[in-house]
C-alpha positions in Angstrom: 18.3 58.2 -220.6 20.7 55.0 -220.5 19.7 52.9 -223.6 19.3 49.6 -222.2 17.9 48.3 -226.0 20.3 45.4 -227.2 21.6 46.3 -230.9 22.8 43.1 -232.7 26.9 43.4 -232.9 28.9 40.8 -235.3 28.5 38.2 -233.0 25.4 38.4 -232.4 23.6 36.4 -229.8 20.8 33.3 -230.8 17.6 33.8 -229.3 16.6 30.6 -226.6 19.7 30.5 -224.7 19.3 28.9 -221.5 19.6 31.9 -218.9 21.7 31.5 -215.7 20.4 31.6 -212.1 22.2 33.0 -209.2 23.1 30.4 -207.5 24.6 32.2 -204.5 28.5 31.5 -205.1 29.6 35.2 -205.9 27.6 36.5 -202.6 31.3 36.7 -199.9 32.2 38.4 -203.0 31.6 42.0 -202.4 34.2 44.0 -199.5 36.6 41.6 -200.0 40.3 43.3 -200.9 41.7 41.9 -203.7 45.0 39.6 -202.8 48.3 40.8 -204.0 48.4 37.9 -206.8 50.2 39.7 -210.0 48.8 37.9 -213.5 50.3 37.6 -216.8 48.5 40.0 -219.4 48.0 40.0 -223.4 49.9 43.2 -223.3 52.7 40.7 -221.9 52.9 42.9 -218.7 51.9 41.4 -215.1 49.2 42.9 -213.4 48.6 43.1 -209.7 44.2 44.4 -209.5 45.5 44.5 -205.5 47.6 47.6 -206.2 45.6 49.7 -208.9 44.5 52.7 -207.9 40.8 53.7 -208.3 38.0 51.8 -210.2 38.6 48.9 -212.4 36.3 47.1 -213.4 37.2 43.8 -214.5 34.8 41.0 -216.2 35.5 37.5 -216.1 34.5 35.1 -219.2 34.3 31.4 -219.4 36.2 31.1 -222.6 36.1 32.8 -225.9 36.1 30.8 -229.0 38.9 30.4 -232.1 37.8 30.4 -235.8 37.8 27.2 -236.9 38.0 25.2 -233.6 34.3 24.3 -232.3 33.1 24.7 -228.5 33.0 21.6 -226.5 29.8 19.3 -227.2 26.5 21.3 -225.9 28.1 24.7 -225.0 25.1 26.7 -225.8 23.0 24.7 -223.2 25.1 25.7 -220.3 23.4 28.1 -218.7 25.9 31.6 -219.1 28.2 29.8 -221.5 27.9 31.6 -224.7 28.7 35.0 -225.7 32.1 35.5 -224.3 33.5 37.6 -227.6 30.3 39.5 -227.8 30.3 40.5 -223.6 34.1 41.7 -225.0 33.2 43.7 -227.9 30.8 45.4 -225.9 33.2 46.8 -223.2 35.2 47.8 -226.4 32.6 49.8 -227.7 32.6 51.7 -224.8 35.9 52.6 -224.1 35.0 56.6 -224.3 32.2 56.4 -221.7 34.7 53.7 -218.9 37.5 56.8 -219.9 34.7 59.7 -219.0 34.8 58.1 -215.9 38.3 57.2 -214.8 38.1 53.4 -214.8 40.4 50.5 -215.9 38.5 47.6 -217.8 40.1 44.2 -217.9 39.1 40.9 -219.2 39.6 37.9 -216.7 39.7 34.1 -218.1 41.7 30.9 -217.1 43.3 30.4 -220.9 46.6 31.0 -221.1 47.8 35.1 -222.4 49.0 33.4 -226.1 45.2 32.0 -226.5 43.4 35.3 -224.8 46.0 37.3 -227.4 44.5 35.4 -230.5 41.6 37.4 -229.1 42.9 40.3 -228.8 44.8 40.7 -231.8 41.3 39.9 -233.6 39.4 41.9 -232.5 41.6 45.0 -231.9 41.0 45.4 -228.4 42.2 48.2 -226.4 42.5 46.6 -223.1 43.9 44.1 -221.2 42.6 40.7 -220.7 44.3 39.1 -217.6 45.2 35.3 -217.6 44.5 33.3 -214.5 45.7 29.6 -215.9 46.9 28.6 -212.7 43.9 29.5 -210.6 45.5 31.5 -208.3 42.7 34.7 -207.9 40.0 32.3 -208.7 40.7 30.2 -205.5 41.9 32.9 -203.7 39.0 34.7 -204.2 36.8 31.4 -204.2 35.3 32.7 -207.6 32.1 30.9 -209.4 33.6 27.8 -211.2 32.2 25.9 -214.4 33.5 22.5 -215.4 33.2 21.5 -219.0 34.8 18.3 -220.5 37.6 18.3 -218.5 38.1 21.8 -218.5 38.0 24.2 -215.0 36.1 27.5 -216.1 35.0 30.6 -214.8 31.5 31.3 -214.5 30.5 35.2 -216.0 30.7 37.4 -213.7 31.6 41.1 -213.1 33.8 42.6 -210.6 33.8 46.4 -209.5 37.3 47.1 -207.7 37.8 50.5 -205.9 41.2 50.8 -204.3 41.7 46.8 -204.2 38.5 46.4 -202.7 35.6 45.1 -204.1 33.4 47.4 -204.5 30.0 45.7 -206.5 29.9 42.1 -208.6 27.4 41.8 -210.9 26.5 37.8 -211.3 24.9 36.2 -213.1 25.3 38.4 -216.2 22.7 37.9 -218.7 22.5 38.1 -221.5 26.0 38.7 -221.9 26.4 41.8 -224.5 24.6 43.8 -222.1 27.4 43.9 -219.8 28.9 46.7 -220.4 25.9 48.5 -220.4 24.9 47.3 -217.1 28.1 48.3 -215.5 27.5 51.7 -217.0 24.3 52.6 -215.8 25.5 51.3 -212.1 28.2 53.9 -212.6 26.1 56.4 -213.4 24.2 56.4 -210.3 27.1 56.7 -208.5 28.3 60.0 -210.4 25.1 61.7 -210.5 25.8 64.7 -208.0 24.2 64.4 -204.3 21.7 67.1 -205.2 19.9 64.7 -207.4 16.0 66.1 -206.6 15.6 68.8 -209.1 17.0 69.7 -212.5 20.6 70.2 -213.5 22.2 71.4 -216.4 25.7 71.2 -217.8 26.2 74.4 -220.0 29.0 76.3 -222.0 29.4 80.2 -222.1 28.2 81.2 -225.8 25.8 78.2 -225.8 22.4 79.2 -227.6 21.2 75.9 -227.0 22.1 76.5 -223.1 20.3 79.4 -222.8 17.4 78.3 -224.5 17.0 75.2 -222.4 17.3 77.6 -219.0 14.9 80.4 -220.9 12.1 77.6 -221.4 12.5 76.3 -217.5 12.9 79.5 -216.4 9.3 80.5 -218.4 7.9 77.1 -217.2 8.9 78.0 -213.2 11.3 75.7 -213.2 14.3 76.0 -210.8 17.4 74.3 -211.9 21.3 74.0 -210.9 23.9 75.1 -213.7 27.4 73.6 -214.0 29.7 75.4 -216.6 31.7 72.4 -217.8 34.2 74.9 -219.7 35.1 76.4 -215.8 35.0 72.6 -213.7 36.9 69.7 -216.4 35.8 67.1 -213.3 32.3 68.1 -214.2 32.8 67.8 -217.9 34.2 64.2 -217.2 31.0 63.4 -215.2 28.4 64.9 -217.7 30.0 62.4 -220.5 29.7 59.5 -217.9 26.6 60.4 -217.0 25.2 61.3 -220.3 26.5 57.7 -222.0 29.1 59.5 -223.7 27.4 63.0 -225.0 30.0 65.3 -225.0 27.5 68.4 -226.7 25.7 70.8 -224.1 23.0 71.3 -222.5 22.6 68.1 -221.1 20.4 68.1 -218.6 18.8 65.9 -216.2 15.8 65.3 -213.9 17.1 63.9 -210.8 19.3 61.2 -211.8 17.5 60.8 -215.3 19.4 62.1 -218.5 16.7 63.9 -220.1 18.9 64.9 -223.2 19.3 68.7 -224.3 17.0 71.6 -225.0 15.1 69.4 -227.9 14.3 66.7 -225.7 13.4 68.8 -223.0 11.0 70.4 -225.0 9.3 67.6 -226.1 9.1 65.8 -223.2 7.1 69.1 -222.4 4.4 68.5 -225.0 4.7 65.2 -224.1 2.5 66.4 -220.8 5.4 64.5 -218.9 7.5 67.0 -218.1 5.6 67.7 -214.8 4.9 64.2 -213.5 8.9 64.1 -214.0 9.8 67.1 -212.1 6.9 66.0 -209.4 8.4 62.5 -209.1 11.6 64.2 -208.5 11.0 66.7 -206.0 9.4 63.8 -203.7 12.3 61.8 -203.6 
């Protein structure tokens, strides 16, 4: 199942921050193409979002925050202001599940590339973050604006980008280190296979774990689909996305619900919830 606890990175967020409302400014958002605007990048390449192929999914930040330099005056009673650097770490942290599934992650602020590389270079990160200084995709796009002593911001948001179109925007995002993990889960859903009533298990040949998951359905009456991910790598991909990043077999799930492997199964069994999961299942 997709964890959606919050575990306390080193930036951890403070407990009573004012939470943001959706305000309606990011709802023309969604189908719009992206326009061909090409943006300086802390890798010190330009990127054009218009032209990548696939999903991207890039997340756009107020403004991140320097050691030794303190936020404006009342930053952390703005409503969505704080926790830029940990909504960052925790895209980094999941660089393995975003590859599983074939997409691009960038970072999207209005600093300048030599303030959003301080960033980078701190933390280590293994993406891009794109630099919009001049405004030109945030008015072109009419993105979510913050003012804050003088200073023209973007509001948090989340753009999902398939072939230059977006796709899904996720706004407001709150609290912010669970952004990555909300973007996962809605990418989950949208790998799970199209026969998602039932049970399905991604095997290996030799697996004794394998066939003692399909031995106990099989005693239980249980039907279920197999997927060999040693014979189909495009499954393999899709069992890590789906999965949060397991990369062991069996993993196998209930519908769209990652059940976990022959362990889990089992005790979900004595659990007596086994069948109120498979009955749920069938119906829908």
């Amino acid at each position: 199942m997709t964890n959606t606890q919050r575990t306390p990175g080193p930036f951890p967020l403070p407990d009573g921050l004012p939470v943001p409302v959706d305000d309606g400014a990011a709802d023309h958002l969604t189908g719009l193409r992206m326009p061909a605007i090409s943006l300086r990048s802390t890798s010190g390449a330009r990127v054009d979002l218009s032209a990548l192929p696939g999903r991207v999914v890039v997340y756009a930040y107020p403004k991140t925050g320097v050691p030794g330099i303190e936020m404006p005056q009342g930053w952390d009673d703005i409503p969505g202001a704080r926790g830029c650097t940990p909504q960052t770490l925790s895209f980094q942290a999941e660089q393995e599940v975003f590859a599983a599934f074939g997409v691009k992650i960038f970072g999207l602020s209005t600093q300048t590339p030599e303030y959003q590389k301080e960033l980078s270079d701190r933390l280590g990160l293994s993406f891009q973050i794109l630099s919009d200084a001049e405004f030109q995709l945030a008015d072109a796009l009419r993105l979510p604006i913050l003012t804050v002593a003088g200073m023209r911001l973007l509001k948090r948001l989340t753009l999902i980008i398939k072939d230059g179109v977006i796709e899904h925007v996720f706004y407001p995002v709150f609290p912010s280190d669970r952004s990555a993990a909300e973007v996962i889960a809605w990418l989950q859903e949208k790998a799970a296979p199209t026969h998602d009533a039932g049970v399905l298990i991604y095997t290996a040949p030799g697996c004794r774990y394998c066939q003692a998951a399909k031995a106990f359905l099989s005693e239980k009456g249980v039907a279920f689909i197999e997927v060999d991910v040693d014979c189909d790598q495009a499954a393999a991909k899709v069992m890590v996305a789906r999965s949060g990043g397991q990369r062991t077999v069996p993993q196998i799930f209930i519908g769209a619900t990652h059940v976990g492997g022959v362990d889990e199964l089992k005790a979900l069994a004595r659990s007596g919830r086994l069948g109120a999961w498979l009955a749920g299942n069938m119906m829908a």
